[in-house]
C-alpha positions as CSV (number, residue, x, y, z in Angstrom):
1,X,35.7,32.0,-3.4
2,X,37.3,35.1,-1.8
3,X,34.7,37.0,-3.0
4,X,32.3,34.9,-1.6
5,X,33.6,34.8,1.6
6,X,34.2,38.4,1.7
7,X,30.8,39.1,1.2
8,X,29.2,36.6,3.8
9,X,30.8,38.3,6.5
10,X,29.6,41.4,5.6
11,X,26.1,40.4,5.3
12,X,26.5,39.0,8.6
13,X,28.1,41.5,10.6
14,X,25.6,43.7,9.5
15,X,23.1,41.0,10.8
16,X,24.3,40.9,14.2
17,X,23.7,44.4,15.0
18,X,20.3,44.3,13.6
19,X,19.1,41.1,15.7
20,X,20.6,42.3,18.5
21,X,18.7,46.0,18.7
22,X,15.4,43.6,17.6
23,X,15.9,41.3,20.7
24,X,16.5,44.5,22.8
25,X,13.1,45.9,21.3
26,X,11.3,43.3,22.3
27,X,12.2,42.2,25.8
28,X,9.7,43.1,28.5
29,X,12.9,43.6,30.8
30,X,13.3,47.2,29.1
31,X,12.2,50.2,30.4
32,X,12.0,52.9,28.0
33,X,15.4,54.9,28.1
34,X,17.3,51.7,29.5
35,X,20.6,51.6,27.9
36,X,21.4,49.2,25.6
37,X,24.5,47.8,28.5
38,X,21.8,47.8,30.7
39,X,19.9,45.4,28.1
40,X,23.0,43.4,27.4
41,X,23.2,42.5,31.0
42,X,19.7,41.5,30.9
43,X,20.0,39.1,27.9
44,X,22.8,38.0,29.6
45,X,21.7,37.6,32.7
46,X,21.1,33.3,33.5
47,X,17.9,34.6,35.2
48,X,15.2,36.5,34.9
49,X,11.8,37.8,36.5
50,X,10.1,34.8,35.6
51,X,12.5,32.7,37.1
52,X,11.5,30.5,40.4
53,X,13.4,31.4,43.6
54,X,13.0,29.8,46.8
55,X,13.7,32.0,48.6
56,X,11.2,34.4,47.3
57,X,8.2,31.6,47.4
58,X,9.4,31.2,51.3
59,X,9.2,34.7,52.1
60,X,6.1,35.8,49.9
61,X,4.0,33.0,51.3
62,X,5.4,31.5,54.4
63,X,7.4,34.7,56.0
64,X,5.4,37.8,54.9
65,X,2.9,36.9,52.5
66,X,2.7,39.2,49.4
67,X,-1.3,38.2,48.5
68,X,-2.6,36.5,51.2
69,X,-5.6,33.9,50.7
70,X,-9.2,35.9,50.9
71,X,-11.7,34.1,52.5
72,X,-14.1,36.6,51.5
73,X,-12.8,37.6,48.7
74,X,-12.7,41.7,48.0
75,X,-12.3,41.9,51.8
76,X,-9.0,42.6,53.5
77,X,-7.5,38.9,54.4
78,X,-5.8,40.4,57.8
79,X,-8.9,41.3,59.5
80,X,-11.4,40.0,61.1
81,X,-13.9,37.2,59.5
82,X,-16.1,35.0,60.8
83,X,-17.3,31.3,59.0
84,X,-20.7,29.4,59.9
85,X,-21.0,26.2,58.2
86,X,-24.3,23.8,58.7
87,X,-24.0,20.6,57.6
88,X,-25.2,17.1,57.1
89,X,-22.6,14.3,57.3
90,X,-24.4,10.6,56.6
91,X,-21.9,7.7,57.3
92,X,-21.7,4.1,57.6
93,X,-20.8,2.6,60.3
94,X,-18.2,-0.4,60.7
95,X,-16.7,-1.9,63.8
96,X,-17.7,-3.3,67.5
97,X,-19.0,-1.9,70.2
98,X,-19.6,-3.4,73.8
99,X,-21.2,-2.5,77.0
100,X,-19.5,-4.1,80.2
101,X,-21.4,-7.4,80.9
102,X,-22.2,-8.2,77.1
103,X,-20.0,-9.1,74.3
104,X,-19.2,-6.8,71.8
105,X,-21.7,-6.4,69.2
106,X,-20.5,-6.3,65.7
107,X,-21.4,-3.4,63.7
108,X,-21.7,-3.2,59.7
109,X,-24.5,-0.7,58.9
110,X,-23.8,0.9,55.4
111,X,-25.1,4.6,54.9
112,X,-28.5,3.9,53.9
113,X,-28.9,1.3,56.5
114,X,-28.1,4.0,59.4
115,X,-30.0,6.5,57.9
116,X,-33.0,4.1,57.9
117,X,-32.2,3.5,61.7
118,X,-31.2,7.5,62.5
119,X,-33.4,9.1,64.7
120,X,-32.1,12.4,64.6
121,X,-28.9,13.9,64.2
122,X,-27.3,18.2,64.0
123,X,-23.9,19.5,62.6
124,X,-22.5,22.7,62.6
125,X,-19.3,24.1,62.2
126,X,-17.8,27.7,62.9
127,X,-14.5,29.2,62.2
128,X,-12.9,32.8,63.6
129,X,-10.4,34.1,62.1
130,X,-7.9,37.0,62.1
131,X,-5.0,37.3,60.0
132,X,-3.2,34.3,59.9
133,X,-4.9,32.5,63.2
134,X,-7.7,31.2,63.7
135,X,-10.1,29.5,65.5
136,X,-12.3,26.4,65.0
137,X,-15.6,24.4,66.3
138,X,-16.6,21.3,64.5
139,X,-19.3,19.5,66.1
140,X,-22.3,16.7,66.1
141,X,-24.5,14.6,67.9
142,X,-26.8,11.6,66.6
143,X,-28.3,9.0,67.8
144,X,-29.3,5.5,66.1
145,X,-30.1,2.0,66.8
146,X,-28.9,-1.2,64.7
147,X,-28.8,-5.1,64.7
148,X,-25.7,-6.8,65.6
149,X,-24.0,-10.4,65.5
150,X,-22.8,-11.2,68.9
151,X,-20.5,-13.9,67.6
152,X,-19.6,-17.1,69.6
153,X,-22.6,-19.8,70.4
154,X,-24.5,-18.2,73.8
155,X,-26.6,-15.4,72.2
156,X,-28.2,-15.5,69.4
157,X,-28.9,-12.3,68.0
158,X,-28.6,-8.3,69.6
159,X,-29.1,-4.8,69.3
160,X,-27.2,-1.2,70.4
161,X,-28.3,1.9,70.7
162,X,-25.5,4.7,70.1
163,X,-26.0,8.1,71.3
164,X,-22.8,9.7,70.2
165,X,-21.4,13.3,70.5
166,X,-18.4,14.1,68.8
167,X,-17.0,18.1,69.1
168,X,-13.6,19.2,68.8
169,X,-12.3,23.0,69.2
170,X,-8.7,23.7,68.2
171,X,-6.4,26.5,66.9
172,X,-4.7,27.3,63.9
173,X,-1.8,28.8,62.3
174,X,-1.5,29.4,58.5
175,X,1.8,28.7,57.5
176,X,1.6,28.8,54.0
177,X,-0.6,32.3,52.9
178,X,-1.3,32.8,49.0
179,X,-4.3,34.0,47.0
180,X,-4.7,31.0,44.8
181,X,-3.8,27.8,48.2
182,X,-3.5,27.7,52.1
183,X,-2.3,25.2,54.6
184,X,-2.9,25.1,58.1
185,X,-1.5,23.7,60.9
186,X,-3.8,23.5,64.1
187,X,-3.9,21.4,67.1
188,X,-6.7,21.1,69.7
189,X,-9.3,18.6,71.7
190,X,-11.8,16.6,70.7
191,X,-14.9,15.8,73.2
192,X,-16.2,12.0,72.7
193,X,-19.8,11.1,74.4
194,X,-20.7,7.6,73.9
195,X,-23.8,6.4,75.4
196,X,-24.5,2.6,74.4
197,X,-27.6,1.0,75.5
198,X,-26.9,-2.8,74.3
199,X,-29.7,-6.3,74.5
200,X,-29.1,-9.5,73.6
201,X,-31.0,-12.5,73.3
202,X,-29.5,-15.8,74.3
203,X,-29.7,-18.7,72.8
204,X,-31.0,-22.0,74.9
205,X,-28.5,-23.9,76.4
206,X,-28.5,-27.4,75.9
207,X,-25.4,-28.8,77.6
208,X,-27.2,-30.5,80.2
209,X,-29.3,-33.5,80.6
210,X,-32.0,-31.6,82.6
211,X,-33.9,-29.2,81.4
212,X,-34.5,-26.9,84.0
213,X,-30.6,-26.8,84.4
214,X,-30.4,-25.7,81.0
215,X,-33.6,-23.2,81.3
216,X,-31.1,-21.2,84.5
217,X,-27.9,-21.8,83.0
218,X,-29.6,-19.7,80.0
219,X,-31.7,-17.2,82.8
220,X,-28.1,-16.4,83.8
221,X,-26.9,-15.1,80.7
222,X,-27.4,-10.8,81.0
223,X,-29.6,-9.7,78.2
224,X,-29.5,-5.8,78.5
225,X,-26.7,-3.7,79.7
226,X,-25.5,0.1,79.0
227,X,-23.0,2.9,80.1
228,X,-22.3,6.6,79.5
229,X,-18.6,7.1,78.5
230,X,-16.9,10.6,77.7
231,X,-13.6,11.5,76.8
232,X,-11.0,14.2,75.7
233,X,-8.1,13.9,73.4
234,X,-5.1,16.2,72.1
235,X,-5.2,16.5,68.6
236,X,-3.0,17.4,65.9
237,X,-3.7,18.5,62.2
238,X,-3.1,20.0,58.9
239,X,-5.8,21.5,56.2
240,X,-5.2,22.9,52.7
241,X,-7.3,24.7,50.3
242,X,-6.0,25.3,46.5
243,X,-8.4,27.5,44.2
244,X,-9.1,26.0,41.0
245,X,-11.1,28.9,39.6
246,X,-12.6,31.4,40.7
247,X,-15.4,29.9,41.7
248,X,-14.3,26.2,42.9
249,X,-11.6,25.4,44.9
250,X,-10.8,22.3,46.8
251,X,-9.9,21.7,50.4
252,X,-8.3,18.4,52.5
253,X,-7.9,18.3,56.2
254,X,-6.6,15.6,58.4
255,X,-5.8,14.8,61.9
256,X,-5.1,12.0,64.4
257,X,-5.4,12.2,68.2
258,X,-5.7,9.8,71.4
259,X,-2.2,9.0,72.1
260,X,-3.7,7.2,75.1
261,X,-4.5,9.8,76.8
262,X,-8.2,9.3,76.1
263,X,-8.4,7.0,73.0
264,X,-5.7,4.8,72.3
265,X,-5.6,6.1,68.6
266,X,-8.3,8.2,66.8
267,X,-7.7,9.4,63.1
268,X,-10.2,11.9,61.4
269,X,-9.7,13.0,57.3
270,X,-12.1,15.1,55.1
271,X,-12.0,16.0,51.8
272,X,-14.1,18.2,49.6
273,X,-14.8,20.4,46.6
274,X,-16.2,24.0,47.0
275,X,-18.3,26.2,44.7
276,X,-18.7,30.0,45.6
277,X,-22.1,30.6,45.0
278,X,-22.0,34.4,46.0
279,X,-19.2,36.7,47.8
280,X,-20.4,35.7,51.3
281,X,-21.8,31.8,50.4
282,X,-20.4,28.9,49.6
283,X,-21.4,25.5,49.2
284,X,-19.3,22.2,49.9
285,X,-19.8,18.7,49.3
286,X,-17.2,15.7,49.9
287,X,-16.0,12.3,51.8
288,X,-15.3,11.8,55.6
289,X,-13.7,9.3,57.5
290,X,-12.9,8.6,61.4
291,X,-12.0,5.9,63.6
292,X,-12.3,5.6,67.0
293,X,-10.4,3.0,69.5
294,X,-11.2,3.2,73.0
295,X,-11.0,0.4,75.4
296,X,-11.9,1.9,78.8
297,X,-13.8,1.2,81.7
298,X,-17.2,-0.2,80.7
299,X,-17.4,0.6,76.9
300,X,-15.3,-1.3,74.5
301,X,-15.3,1.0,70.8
302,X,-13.7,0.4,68.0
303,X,-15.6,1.6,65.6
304,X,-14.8,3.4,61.3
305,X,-17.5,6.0,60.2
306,X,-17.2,6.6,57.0
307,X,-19.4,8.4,54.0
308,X,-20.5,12.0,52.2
309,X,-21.3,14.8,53.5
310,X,-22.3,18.6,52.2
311,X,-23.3,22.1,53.9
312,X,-23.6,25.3,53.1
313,X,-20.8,28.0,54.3
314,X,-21.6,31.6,55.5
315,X,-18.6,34.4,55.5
316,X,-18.8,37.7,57.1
């Protein structure tokens, strides 16, 4: 048993100093020459390069970014580069709308009713950037017409007409910077233009015995109003982009502005996938969504537009 024993611990100690030179050998910690303290330490060591530090992700990405995000990509990300985006956005539209002197109309046109209805509509977008700031236009105008129901027994059926200009210019800051996901903070104003040309058709009042008193009770009721209304308001938002690839990538915005001091609340969100179809072009497809409450003057609008939209992106 002695014997046994005796031999056991030899075999191992002479184990030991075998595994230990193999895990040396084979740590990709080592620099050739490194002493084998030095190694020690490493092995010892509760961390190691691969090891996450906060304060390292802060500083590489936040602070001073170590690999900034390329928005071209081969070209240096501190400089200057410029973004052109046209695009086509087709929504549905949800809501009321009102001019002063007729109720508001209710709204619930689906995409492919207000395309039907669109008579024309352009969107364009353009982005400047340098370094970490930038600069931003998003922009559209359209116009269409659509059916309502008035609601409530004195008309009997209407019809708007919406011209609507929506453009918003604001600045940003990127305060997380990393080759593979950005996020932006910006903040800005957003230009409303709501022009509402609004008809109704009443229905014939019967309250009275006499019909010519019911013919000018109903001759009283207004049948056709409109307004032009335009507005600014402060906005505040936040848009991220994470590469999955090389070649697609995917990117979220979202911001929400009003406050009163033109709208009483306004809310607009995008989201959208990205394909790089060369160095310079890109193409993006996705879902947006806005609503709009203003209650002001002669336009009552409270209004969701909400559906797909896609474009194609130029970088220089």
């Amino acid at each position: 048993m002695t014997s046994t024993y005796s031999k056991s611990r030899k075999s191992l100690g002479s184990f030991l100093p075998a595994l230990t030179l193999l895990l040396i050998a084979c740590s990709p910690n080592l620099k050739a020459g490194q002493s084998t303290e030095s190694a020690s330490q490493i092995l010892a060591s509760p961390t190691n390069s691969d090891s996450f530090s906060f304060r390292d992700y802060i500083n590489d990405t936040v602070l001073h970014p170590a690999h900034p995000y390329e928005t071209i990509q081969g070209k240096n990300p501190d400089g200057w580069a410029f973004i052109l985006q046209p695009y086509g956005w087709l929504p549905g539209v949800y809501g009321q709308i009102g001019a002063k002197g007729l109720p508001p109309v209710n709204v619930n046109q689906s995409p492919i009713q207000v395309l039907s209805k669109l008579n024309w509509a352009t969107f364009l977008k353009a982005e400047v950037r340098h370094g970490r700031w930038g600069v931003i236009g998003d922009g559209f105008y359209a116009k269409f017409s659509a059916p309502g129901n008035p609601g409530g027994p004195l008309y009997q059926s209407a019809t708007a007409t919406l011209n609507q200009s929506i453009d918003s210019l604001v600045a940003g800051y990127r305060v997380i910077d990393d080759r593979k996901y950005f996020a932006d903070l910006y903040a800005g104003v957003r230009y409303y233009y709501m022009g509402v040309q609004g008809a109704a058709t009443p229905s014939q009042i019967t309250k009275f015995q006499n019909p010519r008193a019911n013919a000018a009770a109903t001759a009283l009721l207004p049948t056709a109003a409109s307004t032009d209304t335009s507005w600014v308001d402060p906005i505040v938002g936040l848009r991220a982009r994470v590469n999955l690839t090389r070649f697609l990538y995917l990117e979220a915005l979202g911001d929400v502005g009003g406050f009163d001091a033109g709208s009483q609340i306004a809310w607009n969100t995008q989201a959208t996938i990205g394909a790089r179809l060369t160095r310079n072009i890109d193409f993006e497809a996705g879902y947006r969504y806005m609503y709009i409450d203003y209650v002001k003057g002669s336009l009552d609008c409270n209004l969701n537009f909400a559906g797909a939209l896609a474009g194609i992106v130029f970088k220089f």
